[in-house]
C-alpha positions as CSV (number, residue, x, y, z in Angstrom):
1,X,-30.3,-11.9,-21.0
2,X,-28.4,-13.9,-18.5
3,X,-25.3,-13.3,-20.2
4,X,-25.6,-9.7,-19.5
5,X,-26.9,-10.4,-16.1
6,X,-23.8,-12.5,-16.2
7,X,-21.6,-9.7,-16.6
8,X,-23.1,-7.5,-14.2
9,X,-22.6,-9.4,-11.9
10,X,-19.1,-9.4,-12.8
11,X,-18.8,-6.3,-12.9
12,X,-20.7,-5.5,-9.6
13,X,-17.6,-7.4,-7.4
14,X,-15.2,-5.8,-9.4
15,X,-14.3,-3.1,-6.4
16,X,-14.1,-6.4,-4.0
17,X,-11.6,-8.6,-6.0
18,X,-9.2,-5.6,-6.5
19,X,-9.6,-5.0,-2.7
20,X,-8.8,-8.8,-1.8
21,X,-6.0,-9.1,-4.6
22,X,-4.5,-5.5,-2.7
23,X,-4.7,-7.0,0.4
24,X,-3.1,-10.2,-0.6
25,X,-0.5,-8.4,-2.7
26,X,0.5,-5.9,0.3
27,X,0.7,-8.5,3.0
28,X,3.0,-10.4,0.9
29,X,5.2,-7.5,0.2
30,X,5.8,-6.4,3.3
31,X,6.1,-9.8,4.9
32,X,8.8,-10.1,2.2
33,X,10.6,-6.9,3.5
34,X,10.9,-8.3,7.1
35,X,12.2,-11.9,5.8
36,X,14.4,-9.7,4.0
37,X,15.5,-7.6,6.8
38,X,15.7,-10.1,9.1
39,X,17.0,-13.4,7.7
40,X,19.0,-12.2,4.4
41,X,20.1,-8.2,6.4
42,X,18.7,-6.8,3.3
43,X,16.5,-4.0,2.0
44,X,13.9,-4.2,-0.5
45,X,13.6,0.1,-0.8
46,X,10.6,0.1,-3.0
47,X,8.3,-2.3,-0.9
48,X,7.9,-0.1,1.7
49,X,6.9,2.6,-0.9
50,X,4.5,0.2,-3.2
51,X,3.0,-1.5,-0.3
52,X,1.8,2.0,1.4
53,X,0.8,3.3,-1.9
54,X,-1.2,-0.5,-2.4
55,X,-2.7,0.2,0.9
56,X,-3.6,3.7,0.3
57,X,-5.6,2.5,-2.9
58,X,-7.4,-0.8,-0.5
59,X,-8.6,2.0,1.8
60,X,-10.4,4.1,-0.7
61,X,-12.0,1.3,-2.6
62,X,-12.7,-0.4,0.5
63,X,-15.0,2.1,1.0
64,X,-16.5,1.6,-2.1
65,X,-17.0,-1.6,-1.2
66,X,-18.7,-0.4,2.2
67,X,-20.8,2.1,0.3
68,X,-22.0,-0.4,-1.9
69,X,-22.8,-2.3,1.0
70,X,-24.5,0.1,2.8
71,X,-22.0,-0.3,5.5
72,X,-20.7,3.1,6.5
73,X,-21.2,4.2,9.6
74,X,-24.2,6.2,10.2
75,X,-26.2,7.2,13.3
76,X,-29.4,6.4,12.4
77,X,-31.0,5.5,15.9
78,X,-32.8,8.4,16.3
79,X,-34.9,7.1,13.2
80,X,-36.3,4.0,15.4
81,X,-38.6,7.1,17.4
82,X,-40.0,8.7,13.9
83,X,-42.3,7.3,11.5
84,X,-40.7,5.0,8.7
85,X,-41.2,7.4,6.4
86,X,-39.2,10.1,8.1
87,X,-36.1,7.7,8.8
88,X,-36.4,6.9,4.7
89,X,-36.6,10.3,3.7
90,X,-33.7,11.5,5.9
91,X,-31.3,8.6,5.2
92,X,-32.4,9.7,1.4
93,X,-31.4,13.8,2.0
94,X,-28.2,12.5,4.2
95,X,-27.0,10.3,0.3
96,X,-28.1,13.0,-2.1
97,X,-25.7,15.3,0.4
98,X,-22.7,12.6,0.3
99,X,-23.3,12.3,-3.6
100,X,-22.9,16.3,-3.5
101,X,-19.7,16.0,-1.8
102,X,-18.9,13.3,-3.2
103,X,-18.8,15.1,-6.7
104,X,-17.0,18.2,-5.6
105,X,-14.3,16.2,-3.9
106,X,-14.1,14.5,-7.8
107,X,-13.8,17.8,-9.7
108,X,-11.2,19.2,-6.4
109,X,-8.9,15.9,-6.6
110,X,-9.2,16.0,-10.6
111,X,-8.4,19.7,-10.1
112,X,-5.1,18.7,-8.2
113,X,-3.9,16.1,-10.3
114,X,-4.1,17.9,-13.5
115,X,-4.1,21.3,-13.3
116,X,-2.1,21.4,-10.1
117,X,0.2,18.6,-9.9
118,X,3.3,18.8,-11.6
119,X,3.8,16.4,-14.6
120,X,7.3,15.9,-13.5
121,X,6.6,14.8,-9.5
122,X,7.4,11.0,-9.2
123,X,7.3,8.6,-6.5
124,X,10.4,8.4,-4.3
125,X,11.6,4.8,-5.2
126,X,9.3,3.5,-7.9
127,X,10.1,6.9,-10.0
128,X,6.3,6.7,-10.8
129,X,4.6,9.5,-11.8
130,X,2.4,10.7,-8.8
131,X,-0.5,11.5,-11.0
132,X,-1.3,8.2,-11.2
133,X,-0.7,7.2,-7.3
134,X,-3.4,10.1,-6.7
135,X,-5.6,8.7,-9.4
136,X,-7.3,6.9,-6.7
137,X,-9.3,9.6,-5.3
138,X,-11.6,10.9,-8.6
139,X,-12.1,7.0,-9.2
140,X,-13.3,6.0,-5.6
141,X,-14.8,9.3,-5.1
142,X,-17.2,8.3,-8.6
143,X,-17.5,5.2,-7.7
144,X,-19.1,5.6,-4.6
145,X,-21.4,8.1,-5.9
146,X,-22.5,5.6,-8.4
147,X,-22.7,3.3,-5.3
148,X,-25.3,5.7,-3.8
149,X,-27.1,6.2,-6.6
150,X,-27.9,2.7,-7.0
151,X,-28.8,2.0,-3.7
152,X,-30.8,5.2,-3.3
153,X,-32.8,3.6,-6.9
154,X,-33.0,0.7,-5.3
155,X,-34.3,2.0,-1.9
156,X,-37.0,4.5,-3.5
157,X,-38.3,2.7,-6.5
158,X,-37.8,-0.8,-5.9
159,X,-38.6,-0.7,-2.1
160,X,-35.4,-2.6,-0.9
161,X,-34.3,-1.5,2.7
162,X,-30.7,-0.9,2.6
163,X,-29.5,-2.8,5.8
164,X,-25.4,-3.1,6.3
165,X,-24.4,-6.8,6.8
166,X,-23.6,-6.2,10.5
167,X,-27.2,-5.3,11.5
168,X,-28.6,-8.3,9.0
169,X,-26.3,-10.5,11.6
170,X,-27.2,-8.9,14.8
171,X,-31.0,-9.1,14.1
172,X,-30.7,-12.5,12.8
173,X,-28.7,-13.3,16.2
174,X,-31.6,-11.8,17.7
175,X,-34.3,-14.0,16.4
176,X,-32.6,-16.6,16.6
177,X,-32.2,-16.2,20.7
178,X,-35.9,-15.3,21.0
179,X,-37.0,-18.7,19.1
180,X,-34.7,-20.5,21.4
181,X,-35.8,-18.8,25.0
């Protein structure tokens, strides 16, 4: 049992590393191409291309990373003058309507890449097939939906409140000023 709790886990930070790893790796690359530039009055051509395209890729599964979090921007104020309940049940209709978005936007961008898409259209300067540059946006676009199906499991049956990290901080600054006035 804990070895497959084990690899849950795992698996569960999967979207974070690859985010950190794409930071890391796009920093370096383009901090590269200005020591190149500037010091050696060199070019690399392809880091400019690979470094947009790494960015490009951080962006979408940032966002996984934020849905998984429960730290997409929402207004949800309004929810503060309702009953509980309502505020549940709405934030619950708002994620099954992202989830249904969501899932057309997967069958539109799988659409585009391989029915649409040319087999033969290739990245400028890395001469890689742009098929796979695009691949991106099916694989976020799932993996958010999974995202929201898990925390919308976890909200309804297991009674967790889904709270983003920022508002977990600011209430916890709260308290904390309260206690000491």
């Amino acid at each position: 049992m804990t070895r497959t709790h084990s690899i849950l886990k795992k698996l569960n930070n999967v979207e974070t590393v690859v985010c950190e790893i794409l930071l890391a790796s796009f920093v370096v690359l383009l901090f590269a191409q200005i020591i190149a530039r500037q010091v050696f009055n060199h070019s690399l051509a392809w880091s400019e291309e690979l470094s947009t395209y790494m960015f490009v890729w951080f962006a979408y599964l940032g966002a996984v990373v934020a849905t998984k979090m429960s730290a997409h921007n929402r207004v949800t104020f309004q929810f503060k003058y309702f009953p509980a309940w309502v505020g549940k049940y709405s934030l619950v209709l708002s994620d099954l309507i992202w989830v249904a978005f969501n899932v057309y936007f997967v069958y539109l961008s799988y659409q585009f890449i391989f029915v649409f898409m040319n087999a033969f259209w290739k990245s400028q300067t890395l001469g890689v097939p742009m098929k796979y540059l695009y691949m991106i946006l099916p694989i976020a676009f799932s993996l958010m939906t999974i995202r929201i199906l898990i925390n919308l499991y976890a909200t309804l049956f297991l009674g967790v409140q889904q709270v983003d990290p920022e508002t977990a901080v600011l209430e916890k600054l709260k308290q904390q000023s309260a206690q000491q006035a």
